[in-house]
DSSP file (Angstrom, degrees, kcal/mol; ACC not computed):
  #  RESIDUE AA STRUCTURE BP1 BP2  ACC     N-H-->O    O-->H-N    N-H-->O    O-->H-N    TCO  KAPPA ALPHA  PHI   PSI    X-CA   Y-CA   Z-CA
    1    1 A X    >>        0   0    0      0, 0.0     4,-1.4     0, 0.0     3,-1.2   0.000 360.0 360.0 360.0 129.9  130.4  213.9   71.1
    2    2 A X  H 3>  +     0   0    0      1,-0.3     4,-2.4     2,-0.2     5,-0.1   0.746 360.0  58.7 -87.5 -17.8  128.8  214.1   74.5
    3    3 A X  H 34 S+     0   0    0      1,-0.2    -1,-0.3     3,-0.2     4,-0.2   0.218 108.9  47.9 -82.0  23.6  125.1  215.1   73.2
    4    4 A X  H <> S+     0   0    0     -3,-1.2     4,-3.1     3,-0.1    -1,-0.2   0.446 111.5  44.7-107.9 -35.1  125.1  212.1   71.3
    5    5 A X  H  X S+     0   0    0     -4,-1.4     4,-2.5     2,-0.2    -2,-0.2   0.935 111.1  59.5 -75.3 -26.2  126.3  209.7   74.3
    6    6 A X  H >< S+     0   0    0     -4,-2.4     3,-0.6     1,-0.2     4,-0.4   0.984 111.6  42.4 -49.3 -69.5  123.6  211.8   76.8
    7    7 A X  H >>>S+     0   0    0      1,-0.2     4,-1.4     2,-0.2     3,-1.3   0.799 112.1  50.9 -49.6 -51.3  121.0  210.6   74.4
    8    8 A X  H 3<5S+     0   0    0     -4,-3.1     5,-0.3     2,-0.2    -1,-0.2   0.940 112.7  47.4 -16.2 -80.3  122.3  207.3   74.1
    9    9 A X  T <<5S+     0   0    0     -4,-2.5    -1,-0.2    -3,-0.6    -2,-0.2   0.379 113.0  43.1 -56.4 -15.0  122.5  206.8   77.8
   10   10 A X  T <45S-     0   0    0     -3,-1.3    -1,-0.4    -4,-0.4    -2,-0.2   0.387 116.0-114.7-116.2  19.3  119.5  207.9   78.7
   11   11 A X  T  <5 +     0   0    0     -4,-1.4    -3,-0.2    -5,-0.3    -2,-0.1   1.000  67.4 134.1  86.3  61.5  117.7  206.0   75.7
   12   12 A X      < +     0   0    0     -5,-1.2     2,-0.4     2,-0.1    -4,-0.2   0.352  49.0  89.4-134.1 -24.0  116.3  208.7   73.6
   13   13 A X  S    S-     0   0    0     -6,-0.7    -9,-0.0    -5,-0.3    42,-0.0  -0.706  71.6-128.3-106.2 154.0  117.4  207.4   70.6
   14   14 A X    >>  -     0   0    0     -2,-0.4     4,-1.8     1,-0.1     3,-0.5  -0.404  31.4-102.5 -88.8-175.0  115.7  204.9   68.3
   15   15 A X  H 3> S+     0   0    0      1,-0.3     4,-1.0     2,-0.2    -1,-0.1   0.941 125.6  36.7 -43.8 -70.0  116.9  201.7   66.9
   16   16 A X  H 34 S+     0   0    0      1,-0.2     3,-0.3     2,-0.2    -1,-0.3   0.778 108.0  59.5 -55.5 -27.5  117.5  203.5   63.4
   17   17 A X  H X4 S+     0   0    0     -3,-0.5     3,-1.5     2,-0.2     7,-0.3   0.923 111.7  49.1 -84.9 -54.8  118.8  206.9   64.9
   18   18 A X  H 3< S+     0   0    0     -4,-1.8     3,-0.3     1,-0.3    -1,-0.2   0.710 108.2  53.3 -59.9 -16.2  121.8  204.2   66.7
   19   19 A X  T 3< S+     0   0    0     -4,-1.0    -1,-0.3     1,-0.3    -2,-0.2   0.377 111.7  43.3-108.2   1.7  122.5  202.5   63.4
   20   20 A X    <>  +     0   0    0     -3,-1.5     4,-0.9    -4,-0.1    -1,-0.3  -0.767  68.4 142.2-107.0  70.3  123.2  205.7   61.8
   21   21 A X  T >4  +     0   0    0     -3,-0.3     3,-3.0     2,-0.2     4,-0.5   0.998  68.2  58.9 -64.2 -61.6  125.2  207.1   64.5
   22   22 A X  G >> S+     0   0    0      1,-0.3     3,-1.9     2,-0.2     4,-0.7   0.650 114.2  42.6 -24.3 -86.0  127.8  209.0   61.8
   23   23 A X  G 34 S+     0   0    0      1,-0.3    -1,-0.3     2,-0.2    -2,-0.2   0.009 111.0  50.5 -29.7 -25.6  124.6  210.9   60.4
   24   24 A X  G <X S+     0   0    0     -3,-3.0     4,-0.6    -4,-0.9    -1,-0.3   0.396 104.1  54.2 -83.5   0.9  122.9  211.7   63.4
   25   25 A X  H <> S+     0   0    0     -3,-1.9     4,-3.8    -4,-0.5     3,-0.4   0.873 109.8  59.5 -99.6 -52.3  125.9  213.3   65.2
   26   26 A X  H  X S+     0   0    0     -4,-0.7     4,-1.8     1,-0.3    -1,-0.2   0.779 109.6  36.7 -15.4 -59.2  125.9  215.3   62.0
   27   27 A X  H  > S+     0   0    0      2,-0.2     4,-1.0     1,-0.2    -1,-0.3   0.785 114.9  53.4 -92.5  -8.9  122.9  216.5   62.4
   28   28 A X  H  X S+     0   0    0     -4,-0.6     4,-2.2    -3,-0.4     5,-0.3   0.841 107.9  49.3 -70.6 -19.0  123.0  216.9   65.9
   29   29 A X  H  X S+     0   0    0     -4,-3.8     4,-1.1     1,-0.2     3,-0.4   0.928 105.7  63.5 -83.9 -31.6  126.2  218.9   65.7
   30   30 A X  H  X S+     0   0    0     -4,-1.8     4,-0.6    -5,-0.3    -1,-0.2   0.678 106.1  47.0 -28.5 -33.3  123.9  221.0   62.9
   31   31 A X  H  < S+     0   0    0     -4,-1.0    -1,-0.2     2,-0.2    -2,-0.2   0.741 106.4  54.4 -78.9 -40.3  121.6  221.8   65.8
   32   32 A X  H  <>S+     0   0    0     -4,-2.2     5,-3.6    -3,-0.4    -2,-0.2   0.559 111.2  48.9 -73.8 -19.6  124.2  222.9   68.4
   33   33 A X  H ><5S+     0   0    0     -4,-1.1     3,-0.9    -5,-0.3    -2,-0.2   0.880 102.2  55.9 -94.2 -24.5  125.4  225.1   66.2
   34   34 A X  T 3<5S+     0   0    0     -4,-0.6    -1,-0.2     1,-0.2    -2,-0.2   0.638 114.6  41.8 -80.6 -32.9  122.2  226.6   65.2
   35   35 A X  T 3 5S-     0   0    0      2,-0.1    -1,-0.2    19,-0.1    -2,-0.2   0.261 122.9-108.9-108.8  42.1  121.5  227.5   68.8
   36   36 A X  T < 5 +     0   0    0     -3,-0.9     2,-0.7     1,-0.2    -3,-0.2   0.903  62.0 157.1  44.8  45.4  125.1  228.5   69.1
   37   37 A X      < +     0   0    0     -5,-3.6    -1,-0.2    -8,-0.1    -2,-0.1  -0.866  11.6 173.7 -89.8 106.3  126.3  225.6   71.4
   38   38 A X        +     0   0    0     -2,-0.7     2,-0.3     1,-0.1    -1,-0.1   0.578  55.1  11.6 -79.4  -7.9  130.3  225.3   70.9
   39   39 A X  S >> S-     0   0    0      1,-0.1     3,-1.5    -7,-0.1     4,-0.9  -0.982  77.4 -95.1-167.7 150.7  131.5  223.0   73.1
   40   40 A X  H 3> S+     0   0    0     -2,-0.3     4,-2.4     1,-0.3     3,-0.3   0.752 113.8  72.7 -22.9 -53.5  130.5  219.6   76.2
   41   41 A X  H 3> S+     0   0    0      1,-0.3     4,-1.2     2,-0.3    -1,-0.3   0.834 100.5  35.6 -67.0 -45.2  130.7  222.1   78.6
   42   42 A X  H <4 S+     0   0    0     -3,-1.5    -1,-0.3     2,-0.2    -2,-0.2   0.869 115.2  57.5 -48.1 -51.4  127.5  223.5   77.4
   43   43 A X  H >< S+     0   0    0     -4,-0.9     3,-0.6    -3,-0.3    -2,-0.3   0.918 100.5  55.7 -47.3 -65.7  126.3  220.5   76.7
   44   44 A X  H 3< S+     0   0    0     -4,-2.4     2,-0.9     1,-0.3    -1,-0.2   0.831 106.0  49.6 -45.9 -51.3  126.8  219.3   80.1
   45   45 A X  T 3< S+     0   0    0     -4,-1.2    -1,-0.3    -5,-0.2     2,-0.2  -0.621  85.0 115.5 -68.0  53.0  124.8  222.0   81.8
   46   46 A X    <   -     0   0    0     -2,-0.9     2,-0.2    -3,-0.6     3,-0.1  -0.659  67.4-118.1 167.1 133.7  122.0  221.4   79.5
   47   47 A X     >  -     0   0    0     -2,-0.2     4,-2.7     1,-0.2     5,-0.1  -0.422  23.7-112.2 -89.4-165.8  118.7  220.1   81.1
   48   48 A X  H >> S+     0   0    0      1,-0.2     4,-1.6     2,-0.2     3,-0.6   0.887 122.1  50.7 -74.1 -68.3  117.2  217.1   80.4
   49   49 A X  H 3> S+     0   0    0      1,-0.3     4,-0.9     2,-0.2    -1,-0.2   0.735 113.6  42.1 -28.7 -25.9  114.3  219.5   78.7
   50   50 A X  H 3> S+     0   0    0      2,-0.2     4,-0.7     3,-0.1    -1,-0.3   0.742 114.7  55.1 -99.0 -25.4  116.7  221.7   76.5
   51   51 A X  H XX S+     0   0    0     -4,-2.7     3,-1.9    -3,-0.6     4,-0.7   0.993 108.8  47.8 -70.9 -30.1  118.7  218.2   75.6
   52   52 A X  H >X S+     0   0    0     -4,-1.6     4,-1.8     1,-0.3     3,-1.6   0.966 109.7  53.6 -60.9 -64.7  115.4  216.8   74.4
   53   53 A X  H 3< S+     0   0    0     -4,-0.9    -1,-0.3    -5,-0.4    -2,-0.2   0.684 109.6  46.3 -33.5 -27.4  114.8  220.0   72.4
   54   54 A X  H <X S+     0   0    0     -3,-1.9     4,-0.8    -4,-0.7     3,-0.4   0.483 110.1  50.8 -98.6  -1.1  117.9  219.7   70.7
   55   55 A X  H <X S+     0   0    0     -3,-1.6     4,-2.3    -4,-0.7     2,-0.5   0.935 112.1  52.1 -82.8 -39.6  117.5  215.9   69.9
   56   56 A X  H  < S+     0   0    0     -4,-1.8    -1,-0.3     1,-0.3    -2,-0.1  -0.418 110.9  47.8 -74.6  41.4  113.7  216.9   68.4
   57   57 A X  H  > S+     0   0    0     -2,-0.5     4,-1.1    -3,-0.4    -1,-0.3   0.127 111.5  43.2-130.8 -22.4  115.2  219.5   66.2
   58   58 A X  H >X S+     0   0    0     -4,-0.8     4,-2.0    -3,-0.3     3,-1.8   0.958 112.0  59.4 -65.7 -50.3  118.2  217.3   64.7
   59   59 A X  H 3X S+     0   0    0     -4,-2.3     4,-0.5     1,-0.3    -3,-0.2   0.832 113.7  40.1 -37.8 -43.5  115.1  214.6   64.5
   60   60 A X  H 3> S+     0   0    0      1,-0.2     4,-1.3     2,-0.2    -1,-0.3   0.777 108.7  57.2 -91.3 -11.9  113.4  217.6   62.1
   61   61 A X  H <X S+     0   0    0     -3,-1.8     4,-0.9    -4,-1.1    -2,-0.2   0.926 108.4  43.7 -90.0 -19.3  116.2  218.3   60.6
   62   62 A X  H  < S+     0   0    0     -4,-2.0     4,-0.5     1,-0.2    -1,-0.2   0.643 113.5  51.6 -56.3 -15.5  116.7  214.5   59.2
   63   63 A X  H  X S+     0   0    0     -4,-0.5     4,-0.9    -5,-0.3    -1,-0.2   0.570 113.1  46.0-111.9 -18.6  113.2  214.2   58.2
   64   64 A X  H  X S+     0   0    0     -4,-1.3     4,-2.3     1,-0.1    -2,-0.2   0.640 100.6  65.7-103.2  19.2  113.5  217.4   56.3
   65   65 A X  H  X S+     0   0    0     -4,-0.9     4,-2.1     2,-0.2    -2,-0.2   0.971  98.7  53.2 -88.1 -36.1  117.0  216.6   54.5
   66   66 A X  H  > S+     0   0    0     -4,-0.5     4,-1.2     1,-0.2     5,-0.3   0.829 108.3  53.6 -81.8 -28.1  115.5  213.6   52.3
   67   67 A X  H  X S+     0   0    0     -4,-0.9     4,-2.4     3,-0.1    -1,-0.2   0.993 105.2  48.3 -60.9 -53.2  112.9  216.0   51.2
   68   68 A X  H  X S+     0   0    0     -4,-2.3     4,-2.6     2,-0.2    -2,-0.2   0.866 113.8  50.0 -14.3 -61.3  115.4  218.5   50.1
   69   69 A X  H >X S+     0   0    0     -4,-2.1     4,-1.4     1,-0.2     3,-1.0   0.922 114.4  43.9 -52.1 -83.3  117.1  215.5   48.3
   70   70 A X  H 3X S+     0   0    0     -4,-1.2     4,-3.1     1,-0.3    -2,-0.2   0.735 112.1  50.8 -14.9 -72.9  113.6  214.4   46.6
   71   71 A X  H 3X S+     0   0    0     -4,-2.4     4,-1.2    -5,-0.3    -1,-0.3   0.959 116.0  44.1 -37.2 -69.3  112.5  218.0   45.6
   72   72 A X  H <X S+     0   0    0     -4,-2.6     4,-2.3    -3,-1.0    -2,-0.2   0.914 110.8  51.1 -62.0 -44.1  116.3  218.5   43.8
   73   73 A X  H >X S+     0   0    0     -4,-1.4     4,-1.5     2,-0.2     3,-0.6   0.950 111.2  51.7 -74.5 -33.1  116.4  215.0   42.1
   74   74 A X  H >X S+     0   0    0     -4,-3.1     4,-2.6     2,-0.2     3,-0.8   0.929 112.0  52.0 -15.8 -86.3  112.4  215.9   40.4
   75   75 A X  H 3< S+     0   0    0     -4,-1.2    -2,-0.2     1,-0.2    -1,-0.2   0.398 106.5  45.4  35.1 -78.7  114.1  218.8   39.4
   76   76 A X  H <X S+     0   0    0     -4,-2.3     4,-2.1    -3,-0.6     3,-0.4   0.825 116.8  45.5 -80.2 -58.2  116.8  217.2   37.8
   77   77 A X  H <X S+     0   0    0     -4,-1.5     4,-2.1    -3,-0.8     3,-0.4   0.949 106.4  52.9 -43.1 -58.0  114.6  214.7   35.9
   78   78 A X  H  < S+     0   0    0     -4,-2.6     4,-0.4     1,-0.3    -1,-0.2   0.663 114.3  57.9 -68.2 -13.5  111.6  217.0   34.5
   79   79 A X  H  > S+     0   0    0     -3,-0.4     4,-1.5    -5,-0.3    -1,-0.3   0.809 111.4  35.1 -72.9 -45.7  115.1  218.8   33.3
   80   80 A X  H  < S+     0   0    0     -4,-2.1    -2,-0.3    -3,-0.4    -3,-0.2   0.717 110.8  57.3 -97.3   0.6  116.2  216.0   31.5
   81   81 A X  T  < S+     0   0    0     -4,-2.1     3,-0.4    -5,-0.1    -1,-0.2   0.709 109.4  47.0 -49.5 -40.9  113.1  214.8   30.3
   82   82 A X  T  4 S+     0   0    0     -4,-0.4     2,-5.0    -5,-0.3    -2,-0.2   0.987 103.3  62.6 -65.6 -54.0  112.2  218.6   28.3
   83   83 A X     <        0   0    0     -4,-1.5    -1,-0.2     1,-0.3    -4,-0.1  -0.042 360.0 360.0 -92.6  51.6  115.8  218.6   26.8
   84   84 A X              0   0    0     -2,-5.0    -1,-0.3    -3,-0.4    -2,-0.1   0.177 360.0 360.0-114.9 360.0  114.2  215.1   25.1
C-alpha cells in the first residue's frame, strides 16, 4: 500500500505504529475510504499536508477502536455478573 510506504519513508510513523504494520494499513485503508480515496494514484497526488491528515485520522481511529473494545467487554461483564 503506497500511503503506508509514504509515511514510512518520510518517517511519520512511530516505533509502535511500524511494529504493527498489518493493523495500521487497516486502519489506514479505513481512512481512504472514508474520504473516498480508491486507489495509489490518488495517493500519489496527495500533498504532504492531506497525507498527514490522513495519517492523524487512522492515528484517531486506533486510539478510538480499543475504547470501543473496553466499552463492549464492561458491557458483557455487568451482564454476566446480574444473571448471578
Amino acid at each position: 500500500m503506497l500511503a503506508f510506504a509514504k509515511f514510512k519513508n518520510r518517517g511519520w510513523l512511530t516505533t509502535d505504529e511500524l511494529a504493527m504494520e498489518k493493523e495500521v494499513r487497516q486502519f489506514i485503508e479505513e481512512e481512504k475510504h472514508a474520504h473516498d480515496i480508491h486507489c495509489d494514484v490518488e495517493i500519489s497526488a496527495m500533498s504532504d499536508e492531506q497525507l498527514r491528515e490522513l495519517l492523524e485520522g487512522a492515528r484517531r481511529r486506533m486510539k478510538a477502536r480499543p475504547k470501543k473494545k473496553e466499552k463492549l467487554l464492561a458491557s458483557m461483564r455487568r451482564q454476566i455478573l446480574t444473571r448471578r
